[in-house]
ROVO-397144 format. One record per residue: residue number from 1; x, y negated, z of N, C-alpha, C in turn. Coordinates in steps of 0.1 Angstrom, whole numbers. Layout:
% ROVO-397144
(NUM, (X, Y, Z), (X, Y, Z), (X, Y, Z))
...
END
This chain:
% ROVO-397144
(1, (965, 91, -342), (952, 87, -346), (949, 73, -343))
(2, (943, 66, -350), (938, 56, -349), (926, 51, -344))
(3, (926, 41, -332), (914, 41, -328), (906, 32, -334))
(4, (908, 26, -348), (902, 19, -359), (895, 21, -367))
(5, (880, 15, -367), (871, 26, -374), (873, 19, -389))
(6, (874, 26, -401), (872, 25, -412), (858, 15, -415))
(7, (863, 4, -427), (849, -7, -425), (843, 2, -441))
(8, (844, 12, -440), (844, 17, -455), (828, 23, -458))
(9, (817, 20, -447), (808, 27, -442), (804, 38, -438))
(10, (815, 48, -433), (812, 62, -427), (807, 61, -415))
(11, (804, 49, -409), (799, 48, -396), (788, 56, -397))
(12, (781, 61, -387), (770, 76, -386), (762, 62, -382))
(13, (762, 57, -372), (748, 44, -373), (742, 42, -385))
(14, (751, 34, -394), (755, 27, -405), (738, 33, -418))
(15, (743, 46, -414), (738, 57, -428), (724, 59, -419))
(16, (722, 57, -405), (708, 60, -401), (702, 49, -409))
(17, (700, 38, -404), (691, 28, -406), (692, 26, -422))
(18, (701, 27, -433), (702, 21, -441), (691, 33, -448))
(19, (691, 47, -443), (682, 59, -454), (669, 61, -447))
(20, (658, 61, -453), (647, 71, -443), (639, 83, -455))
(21, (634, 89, -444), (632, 102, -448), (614, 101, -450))
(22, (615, 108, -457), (598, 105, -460), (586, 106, -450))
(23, (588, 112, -439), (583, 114, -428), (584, 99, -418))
(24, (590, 92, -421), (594, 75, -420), (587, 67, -425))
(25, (585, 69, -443), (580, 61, -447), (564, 65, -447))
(26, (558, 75, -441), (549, 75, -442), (542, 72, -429))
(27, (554, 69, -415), (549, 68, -400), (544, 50, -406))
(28, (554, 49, -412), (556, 28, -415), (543, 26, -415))
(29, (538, 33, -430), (527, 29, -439), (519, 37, -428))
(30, (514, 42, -418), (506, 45, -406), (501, 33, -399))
(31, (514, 29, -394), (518, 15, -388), (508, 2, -393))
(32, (515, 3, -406), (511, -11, -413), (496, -8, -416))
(33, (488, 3, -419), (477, 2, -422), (466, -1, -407))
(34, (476, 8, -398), (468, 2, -380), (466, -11, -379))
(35, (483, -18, -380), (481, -32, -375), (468, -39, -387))
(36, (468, -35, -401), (459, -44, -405), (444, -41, -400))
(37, (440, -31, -399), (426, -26, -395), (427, -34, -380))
(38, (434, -37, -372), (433, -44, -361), (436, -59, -361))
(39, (443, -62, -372), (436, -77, -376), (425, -79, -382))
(40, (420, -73, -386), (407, -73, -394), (396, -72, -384))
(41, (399, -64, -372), (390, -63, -364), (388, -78, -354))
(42, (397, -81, -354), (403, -93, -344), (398, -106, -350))
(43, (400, -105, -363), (395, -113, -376), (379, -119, -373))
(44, (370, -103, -378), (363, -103, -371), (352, -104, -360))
(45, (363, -102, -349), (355, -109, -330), (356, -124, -336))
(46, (368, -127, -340), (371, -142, -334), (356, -149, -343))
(47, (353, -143, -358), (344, -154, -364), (327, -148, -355))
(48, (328, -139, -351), (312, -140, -345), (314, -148, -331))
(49, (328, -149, -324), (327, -158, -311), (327, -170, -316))
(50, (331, -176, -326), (326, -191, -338), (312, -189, -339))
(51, (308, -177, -343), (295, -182, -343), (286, -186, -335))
(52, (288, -173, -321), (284, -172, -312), (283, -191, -301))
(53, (295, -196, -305), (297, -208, -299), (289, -219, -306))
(54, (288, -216, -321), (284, -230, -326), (267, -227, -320))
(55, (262, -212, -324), (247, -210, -323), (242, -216, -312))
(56, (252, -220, -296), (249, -217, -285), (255, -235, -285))
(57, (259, -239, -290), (258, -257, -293), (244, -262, -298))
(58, (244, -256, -310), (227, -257, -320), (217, -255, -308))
(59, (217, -243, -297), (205, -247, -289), (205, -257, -278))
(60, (216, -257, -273), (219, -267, -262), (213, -279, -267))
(61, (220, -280, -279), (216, -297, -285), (198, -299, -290))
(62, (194, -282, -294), (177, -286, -291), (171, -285, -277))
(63, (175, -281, -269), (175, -277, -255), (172, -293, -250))
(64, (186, -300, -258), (184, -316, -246), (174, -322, -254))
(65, (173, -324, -267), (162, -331, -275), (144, -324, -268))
(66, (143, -315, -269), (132, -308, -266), (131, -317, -248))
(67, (139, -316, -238), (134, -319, -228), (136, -339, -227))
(68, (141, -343, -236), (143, -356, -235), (126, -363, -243))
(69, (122, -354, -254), (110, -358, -264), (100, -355, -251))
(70, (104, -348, -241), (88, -341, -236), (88, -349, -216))
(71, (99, -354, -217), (103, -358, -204), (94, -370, -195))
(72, (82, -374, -202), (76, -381, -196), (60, -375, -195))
(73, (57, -358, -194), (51, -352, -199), (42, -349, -189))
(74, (51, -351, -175), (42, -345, -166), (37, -360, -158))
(75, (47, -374, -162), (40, -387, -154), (26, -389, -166))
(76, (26, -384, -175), (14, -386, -187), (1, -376, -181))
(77, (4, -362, -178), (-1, -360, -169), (-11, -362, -154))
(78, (-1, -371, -149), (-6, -376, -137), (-16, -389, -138))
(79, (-9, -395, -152), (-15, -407, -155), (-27, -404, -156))
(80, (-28, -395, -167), (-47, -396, -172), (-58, -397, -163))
(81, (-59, -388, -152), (-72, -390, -142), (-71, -405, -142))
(82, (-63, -411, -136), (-60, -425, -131), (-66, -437, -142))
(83, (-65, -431, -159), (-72, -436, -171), (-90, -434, -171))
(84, (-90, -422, -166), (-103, -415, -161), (-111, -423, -153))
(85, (-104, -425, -140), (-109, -436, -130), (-118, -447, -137))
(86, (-108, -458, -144), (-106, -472, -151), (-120, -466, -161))
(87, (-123, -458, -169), (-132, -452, -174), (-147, -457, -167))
(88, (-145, -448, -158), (-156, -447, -152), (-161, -460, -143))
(89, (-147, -470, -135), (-152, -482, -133), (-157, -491, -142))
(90, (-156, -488, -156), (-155, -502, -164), (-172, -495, -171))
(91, (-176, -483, -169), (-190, -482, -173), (-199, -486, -163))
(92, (-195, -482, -151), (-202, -485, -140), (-205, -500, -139))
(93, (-191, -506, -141), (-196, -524, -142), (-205, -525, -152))
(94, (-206, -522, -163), (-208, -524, -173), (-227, -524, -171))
(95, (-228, -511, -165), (-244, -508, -161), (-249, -516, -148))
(96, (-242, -526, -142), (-250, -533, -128), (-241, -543, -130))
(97, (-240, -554, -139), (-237, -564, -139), (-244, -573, -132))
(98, (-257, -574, -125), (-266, -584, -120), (-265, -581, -103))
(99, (-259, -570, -101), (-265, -564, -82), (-253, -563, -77))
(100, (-254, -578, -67), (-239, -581, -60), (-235, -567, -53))
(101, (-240, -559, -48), (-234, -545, -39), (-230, -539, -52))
(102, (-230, -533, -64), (-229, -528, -79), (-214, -532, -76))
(103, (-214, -547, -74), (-201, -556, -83), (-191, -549, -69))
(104, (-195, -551, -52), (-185, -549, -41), (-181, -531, -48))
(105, (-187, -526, -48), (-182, -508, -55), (-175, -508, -63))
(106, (-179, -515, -79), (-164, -520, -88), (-152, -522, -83))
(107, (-150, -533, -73), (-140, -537, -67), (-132, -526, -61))
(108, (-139, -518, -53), (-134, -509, -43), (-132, -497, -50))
(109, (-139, -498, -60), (-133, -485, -73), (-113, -487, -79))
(110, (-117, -502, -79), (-104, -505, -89), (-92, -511, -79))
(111, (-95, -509, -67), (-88, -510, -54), (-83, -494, -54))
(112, (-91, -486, -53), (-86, -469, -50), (-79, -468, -62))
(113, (-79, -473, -75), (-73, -471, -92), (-59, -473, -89))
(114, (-61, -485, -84), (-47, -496, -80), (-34, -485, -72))
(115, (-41, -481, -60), (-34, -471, -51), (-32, -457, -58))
(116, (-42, -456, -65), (-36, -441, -72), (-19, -447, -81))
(117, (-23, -458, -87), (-16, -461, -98), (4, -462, -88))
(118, (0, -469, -78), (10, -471, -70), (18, -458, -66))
(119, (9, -447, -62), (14, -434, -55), (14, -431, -69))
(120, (12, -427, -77), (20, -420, -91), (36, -424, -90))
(121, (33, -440, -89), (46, -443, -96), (61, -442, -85))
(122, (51, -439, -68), (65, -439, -59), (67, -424, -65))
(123, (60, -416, -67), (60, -401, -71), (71, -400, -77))
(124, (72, -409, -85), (84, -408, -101), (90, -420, -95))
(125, (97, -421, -85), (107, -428, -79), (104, -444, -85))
(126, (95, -446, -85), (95, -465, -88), (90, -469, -75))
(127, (93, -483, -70), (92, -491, -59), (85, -498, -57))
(128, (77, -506, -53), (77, -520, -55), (89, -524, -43))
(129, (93, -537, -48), (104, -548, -51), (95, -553, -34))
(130, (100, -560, -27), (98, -561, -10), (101, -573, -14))
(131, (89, -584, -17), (91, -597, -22), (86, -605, -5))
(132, (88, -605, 6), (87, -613, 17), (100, -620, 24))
(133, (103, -630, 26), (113, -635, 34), (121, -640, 24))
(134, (137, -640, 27), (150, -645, 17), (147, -640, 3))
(135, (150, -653, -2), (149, -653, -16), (162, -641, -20))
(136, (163, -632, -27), (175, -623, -35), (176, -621, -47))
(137, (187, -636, -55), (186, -632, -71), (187, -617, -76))
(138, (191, -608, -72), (195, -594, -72), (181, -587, -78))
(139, (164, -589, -67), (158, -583, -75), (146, -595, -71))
(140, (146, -604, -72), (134, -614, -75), (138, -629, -85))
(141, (129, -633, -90), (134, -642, -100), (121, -650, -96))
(142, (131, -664, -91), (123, -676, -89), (119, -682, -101))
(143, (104, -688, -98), (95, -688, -112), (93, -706, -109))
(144, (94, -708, -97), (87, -722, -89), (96, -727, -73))
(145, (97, -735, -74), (100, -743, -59), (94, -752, -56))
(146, (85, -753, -43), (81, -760, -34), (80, -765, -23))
(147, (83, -776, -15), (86, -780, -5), (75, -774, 5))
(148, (81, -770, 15), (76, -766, 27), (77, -771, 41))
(149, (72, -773, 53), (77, -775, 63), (73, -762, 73))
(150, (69, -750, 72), (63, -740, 73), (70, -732, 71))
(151, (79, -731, 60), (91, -717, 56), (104, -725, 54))
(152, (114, -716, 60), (126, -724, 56), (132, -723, 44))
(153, (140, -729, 41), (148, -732, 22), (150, -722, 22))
(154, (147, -717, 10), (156, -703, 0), (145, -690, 4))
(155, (135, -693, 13), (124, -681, 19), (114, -681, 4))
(156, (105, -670, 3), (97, -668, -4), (83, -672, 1))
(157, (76, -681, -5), (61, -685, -4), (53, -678, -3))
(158, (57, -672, -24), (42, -668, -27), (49, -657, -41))
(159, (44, -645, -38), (45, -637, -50), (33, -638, -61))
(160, (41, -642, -73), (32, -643, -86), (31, -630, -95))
(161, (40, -623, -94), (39, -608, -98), (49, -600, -93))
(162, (44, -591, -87), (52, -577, -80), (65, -574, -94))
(163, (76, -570, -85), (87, -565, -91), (86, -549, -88))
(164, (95, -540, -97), (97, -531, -97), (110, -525, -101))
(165, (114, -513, -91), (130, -509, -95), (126, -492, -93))
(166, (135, -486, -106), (132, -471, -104), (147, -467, -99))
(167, (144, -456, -93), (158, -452, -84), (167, -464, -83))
(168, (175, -464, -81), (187, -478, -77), (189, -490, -88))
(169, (178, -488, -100), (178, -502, -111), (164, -507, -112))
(170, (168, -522, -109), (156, -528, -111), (149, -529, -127))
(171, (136, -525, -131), (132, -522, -139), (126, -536, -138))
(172, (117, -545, -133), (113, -559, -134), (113, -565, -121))
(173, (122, -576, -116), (123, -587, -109), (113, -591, -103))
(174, (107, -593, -93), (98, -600, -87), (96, -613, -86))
(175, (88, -619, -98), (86, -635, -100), (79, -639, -89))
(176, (85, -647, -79), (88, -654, -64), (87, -674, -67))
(177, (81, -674, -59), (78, -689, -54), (87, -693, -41))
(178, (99, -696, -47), (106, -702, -31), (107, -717, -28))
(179, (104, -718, -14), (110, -726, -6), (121, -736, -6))
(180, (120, -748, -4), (129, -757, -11), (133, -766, 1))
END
């Protein structure tokens, strides 16, 4: 006997795979109809998590518009009394223009206006700019120099208008009179 198999295809493997029995071709077509119902399902998820993602971009992006449009909403708030004030000083002058004590009350009105206006704005992180002593291109801007014998070179004289910086950027320089 020969232990040489015949290439003639009597091999018993050979004849499995190459035939199937109808109970085969209907496990396949089981098969294939599963996997497609489960790509279709997958299909699907994946387009409502597309949607799900873009919907949830579309708000985010009105989300920052909506709080960027409305973001000065509550210093507008704070402002108006403070417009209120200025109101009511500027009738009040308006009715006792002739009675020096009239006029010292105006003053002392628009003195408390001034302080409101100030505390608003430390409120909402603005400064005023600390214009005394060494001159600092950084947040004052010399407008004038004049000789002194009283302050030394490069010192600040005289503030012509207050500077302001909100959190760590100066928003306006403090126009400074220095020392020469």
């Amino acid at each position: 006997m020969s232990e040489h198999v015949s290439e003639s295809g009597n091999d018993p493997e050979s004849t499995e795979t190459q035939t199937q029995t109808p109970g085969d071709a209907v496990a396949d077509q089981a098969i294939q109809t599963a996997l497609e119902v489960a790509n279709a399902e997958h299909r699907d998820q994946l387009l409502r998590v597309r949607a799900e993602s873009e919907n949830f971009k579309r708000r985010l992006q009105q989300d920052k518009e909506t709080a960027v449009k409305y973001a000065l909403e509550g210093f507008i708030k704070d402002l108006i009394p403070i417009l209120d004030g200025f109101d009511q000083a500027m009738a009040f002058a308006d009715q006792s223009k002739e009675n020096q004590a009239d006029t010292e009350s105006v003053m002392s009105g628009f003195v408390l206006i001034q302080q409101q206006v100030v505390g608003l704005l430390e409120k909402s992180s603005v400064v005023l700019i600390q214009a005394d002593g060494e001159f600092d291109p950084h947040c004052h801007q010399a407008i004038s120099q004049v000789a002194s014998d009283t302050v030394p070179a490069n010192y600040i004289v005289q503030v012509a208008q207050t500077g302001y910086a909100y959190h760590d950027r100066i928003v306006r320089p403090a126009m400074v009179i220095v020392s020469t």
